[in-house]
Backbone as a chain_set.jsonl record, in Angstrom:
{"seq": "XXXXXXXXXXXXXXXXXXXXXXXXXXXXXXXXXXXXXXXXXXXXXXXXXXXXXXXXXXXXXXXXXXXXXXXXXXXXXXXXXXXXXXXXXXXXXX", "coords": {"N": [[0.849, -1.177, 0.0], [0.808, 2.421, -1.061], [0.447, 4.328, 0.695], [-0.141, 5.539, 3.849], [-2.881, 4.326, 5.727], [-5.737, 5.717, 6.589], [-4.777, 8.528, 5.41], [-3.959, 11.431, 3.078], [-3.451, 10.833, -0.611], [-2.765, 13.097, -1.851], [-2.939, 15.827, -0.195], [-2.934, 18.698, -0.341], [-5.04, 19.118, -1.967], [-6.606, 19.856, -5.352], [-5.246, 22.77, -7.116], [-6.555, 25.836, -6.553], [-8.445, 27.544, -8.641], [-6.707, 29.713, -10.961], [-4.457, 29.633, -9.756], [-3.075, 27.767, -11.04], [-0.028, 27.863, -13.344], [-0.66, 27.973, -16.069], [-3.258, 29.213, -16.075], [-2.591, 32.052, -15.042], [-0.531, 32.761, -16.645], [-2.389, 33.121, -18.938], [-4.35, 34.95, -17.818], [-2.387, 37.17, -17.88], [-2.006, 37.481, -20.442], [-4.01, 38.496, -21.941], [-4.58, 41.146, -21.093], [-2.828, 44.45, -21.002], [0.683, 46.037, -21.035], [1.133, 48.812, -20.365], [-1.237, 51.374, -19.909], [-1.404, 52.822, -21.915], [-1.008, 51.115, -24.363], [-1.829, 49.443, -26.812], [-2.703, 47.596, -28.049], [-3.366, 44.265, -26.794], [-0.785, 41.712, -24.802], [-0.953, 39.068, -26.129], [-1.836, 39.617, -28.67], [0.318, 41.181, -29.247], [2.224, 39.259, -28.774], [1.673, 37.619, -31.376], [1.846, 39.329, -33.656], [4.321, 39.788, -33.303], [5.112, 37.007, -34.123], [4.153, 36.014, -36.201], [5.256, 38.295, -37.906], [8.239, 37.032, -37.703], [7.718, 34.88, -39.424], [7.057, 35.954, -41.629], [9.491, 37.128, -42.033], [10.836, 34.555, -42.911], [12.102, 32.744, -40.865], [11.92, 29.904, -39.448], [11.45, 27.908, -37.408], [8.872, 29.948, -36.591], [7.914, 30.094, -38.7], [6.709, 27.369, -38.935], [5.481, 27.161, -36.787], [3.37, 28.475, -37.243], [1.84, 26.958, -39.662], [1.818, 24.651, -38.37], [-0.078, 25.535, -35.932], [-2.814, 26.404, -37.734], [-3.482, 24.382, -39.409], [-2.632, 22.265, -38.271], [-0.706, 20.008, -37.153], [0.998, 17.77, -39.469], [-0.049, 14.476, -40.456], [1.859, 11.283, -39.051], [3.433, 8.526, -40.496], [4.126, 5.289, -39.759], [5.917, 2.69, -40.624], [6.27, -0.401, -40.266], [8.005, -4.038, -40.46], [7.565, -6.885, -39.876], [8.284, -10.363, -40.393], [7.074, -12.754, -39.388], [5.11, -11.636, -38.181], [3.567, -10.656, -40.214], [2.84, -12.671, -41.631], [1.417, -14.495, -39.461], [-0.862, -12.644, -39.486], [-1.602, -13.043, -42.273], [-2.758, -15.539, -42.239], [-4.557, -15.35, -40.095], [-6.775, -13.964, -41.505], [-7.143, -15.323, -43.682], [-7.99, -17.325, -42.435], [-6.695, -19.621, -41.841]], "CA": [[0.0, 0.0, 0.0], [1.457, 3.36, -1.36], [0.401, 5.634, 1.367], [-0.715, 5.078, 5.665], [-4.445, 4.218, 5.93], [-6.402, 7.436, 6.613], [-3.842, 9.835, 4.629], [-4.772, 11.312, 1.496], [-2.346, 10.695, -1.458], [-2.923, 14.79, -2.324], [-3.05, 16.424, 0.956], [-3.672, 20.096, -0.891], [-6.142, 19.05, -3.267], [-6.656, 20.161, -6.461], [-4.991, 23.728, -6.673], [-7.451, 26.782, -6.847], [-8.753, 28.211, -10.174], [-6.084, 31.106, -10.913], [-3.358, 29.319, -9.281], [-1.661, 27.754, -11.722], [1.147, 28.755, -14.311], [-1.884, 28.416, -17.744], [-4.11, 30.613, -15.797], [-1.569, 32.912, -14.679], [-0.583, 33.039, -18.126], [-3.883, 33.198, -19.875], [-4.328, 36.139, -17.812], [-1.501, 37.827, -18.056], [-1.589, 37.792, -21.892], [-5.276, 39.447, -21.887], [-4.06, 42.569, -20.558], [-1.927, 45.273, -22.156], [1.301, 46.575, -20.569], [0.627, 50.027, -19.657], [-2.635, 51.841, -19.667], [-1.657, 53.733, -22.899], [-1.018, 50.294, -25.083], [-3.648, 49.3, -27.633], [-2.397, 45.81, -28.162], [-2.681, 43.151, -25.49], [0.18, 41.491, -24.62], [-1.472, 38.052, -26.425], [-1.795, 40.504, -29.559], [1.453, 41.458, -29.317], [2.998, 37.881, -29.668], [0.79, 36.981, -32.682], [2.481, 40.286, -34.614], [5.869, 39.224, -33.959], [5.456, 35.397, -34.538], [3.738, 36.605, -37.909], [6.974, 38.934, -38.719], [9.444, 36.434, -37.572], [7.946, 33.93, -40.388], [7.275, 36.658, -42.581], [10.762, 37.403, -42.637], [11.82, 33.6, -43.025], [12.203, 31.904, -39.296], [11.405, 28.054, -39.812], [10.346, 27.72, -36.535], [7.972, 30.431, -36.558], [6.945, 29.219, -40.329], [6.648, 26.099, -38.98], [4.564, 26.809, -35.469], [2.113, 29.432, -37.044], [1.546, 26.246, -39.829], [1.133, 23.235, -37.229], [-1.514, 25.878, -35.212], [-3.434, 27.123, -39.05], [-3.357, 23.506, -40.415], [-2.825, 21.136, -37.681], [0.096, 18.897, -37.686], [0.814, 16.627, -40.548], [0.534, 12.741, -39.628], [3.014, 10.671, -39.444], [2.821, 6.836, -40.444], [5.108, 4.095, -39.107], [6.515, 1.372, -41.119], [7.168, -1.649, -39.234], [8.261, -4.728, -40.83], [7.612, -8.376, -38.951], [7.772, -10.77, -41.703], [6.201, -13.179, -38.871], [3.853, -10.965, -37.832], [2.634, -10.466, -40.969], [2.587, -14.344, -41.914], [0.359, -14.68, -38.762], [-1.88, -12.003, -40.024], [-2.189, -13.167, -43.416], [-3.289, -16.788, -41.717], [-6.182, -15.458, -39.489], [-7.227, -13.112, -42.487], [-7.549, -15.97, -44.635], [-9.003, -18.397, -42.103], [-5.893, -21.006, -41.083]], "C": [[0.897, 1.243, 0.0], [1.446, 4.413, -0.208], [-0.91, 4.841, 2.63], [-2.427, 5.318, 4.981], [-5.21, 5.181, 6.64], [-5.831, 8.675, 6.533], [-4.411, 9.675, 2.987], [-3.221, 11.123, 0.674], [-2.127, 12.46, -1.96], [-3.473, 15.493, -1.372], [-3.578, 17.827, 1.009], [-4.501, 19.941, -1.467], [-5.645, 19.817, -4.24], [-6.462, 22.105, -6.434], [-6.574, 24.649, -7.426], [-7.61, 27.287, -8.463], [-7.681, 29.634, -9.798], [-4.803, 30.757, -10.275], [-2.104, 28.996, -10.177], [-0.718, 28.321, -13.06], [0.197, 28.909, -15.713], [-2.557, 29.671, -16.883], [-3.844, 31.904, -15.45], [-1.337, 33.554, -15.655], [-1.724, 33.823, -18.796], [-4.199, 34.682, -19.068], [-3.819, 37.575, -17.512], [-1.46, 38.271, -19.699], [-3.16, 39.014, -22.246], [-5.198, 40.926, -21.515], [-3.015, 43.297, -20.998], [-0.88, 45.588, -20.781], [1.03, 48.028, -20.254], [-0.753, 50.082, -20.529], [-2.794, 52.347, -21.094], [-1.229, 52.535, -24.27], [-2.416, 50.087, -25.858], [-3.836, 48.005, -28.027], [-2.94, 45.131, -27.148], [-1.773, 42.467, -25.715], [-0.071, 40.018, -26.096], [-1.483, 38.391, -28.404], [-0.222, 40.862, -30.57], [2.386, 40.608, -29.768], [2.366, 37.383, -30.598], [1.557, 38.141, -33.973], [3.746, 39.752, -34.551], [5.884, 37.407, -34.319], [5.055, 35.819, -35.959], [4.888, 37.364, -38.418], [7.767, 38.353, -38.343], [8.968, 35.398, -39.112], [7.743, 34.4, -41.204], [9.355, 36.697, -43.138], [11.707, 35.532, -42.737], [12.031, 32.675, -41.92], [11.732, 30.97, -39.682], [10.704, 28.282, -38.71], [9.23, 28.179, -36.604], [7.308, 30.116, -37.966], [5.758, 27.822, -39.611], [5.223, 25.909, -37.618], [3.103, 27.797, -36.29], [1.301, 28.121, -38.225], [0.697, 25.526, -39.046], [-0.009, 24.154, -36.57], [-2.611, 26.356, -36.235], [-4.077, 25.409, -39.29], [-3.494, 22.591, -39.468], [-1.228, 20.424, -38.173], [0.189, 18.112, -38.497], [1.231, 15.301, -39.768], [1.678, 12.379, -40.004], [2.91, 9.034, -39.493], [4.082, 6.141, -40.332], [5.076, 3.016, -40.286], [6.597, 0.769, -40.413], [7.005, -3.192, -40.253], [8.803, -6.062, -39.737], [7.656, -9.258, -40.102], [6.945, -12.481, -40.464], [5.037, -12.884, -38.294], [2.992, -10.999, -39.199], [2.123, -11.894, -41.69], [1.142, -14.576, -41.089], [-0.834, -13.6, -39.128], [-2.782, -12.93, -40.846], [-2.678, -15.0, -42.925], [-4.387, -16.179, -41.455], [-6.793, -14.653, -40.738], [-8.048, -14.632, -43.852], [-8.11, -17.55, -43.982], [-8.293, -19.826, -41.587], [-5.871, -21.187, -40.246]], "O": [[1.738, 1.309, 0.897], [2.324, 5.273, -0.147], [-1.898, 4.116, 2.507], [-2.919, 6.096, 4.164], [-4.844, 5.074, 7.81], [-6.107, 9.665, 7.21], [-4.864, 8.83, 2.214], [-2.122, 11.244, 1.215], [-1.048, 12.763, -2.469], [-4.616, 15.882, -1.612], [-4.339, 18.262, 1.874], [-5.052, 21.027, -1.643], [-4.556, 20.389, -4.191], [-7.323, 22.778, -5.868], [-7.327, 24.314, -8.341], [-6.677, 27.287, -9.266], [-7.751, 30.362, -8.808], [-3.981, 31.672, -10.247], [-0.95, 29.421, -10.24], [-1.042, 29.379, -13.599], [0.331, 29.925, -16.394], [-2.338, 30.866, -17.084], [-4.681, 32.804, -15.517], [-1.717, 34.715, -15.808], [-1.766, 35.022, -19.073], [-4.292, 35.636, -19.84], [-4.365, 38.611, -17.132], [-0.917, 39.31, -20.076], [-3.099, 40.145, -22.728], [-6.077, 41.71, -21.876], [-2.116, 42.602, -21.472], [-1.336, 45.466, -19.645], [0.214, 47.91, -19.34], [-1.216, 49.327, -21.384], [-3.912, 52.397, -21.608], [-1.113, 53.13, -25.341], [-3.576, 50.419, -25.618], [-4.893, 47.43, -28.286], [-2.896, 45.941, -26.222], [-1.583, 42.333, -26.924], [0.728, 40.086, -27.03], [-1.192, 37.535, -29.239], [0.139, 40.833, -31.747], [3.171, 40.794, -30.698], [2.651, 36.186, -30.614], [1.763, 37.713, -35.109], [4.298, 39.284, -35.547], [6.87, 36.834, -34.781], [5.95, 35.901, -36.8], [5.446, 36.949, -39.433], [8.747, 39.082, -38.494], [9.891, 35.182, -39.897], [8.053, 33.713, -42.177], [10.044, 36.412, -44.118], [12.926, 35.388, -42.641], [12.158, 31.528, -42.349], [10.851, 31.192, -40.512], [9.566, 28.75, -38.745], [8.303, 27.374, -36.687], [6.098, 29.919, -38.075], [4.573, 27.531, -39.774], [4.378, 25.022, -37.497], [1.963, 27.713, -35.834], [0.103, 28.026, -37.957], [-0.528, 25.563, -38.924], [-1.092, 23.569, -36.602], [-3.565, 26.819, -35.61], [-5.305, 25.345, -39.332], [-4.504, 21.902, -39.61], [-0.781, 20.38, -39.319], [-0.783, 17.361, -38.418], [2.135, 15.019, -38.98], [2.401, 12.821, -40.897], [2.357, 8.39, -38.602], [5.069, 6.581, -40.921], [3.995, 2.629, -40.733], [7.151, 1.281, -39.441], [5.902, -3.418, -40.752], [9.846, -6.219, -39.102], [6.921, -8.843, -40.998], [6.226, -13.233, -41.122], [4.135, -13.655, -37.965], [1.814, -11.357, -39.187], [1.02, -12.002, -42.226], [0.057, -14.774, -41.635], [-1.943, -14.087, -38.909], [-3.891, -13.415, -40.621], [-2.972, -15.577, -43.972], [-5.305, -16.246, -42.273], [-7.91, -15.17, -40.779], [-9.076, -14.697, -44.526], [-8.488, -18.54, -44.608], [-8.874, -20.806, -41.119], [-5.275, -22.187, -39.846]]}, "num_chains": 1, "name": "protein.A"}
């Protein structure tokens, strides 16, 4: 048994809404740096990721892609030549 018999395994519980580092985030980016900004901060990184792949940046090519488009799949090869023996048996009923 991982943990004494009437102890919880998560003694804090589940942290508060607003606690952790996304929500922190999330609303930190919603809000402009000073009072006299017209951007929000959230705003702000969407212009320069857009002029970093304007001007060429792979990464930023590459991240404003994968979030527009979605990731492209990726498919696996794998080569059993007994695996695929036993396939082609139950497939065909041996």
């Amino acid at each position: 048994m991982p943990f004494s018999k009437g102890k919880s395994g998560n003694p804090r519980g589940r942290p508060r809404k607003g606690e952790t580092l996304t929500d922190l985030l999330r609303e930190k980016l919603e809000t402009t740096k000073t009072t006299r900004d017209k951007l929000t901060r959230k705003e702000k990184i969407a212009e320069k990721l857009l002029s970093l792949a304007e001007s060429g940046d792979l990464g930023a090519l590459r991240y404003v892609f994968d979030r527009l488009d979605g990731k492209p799949r990726e498919t696996i090869e794998m080569e059993n030549a007994a695996l695929d023996e036993q396939l082609r048996r139950i497939m065909n009923g041996n």
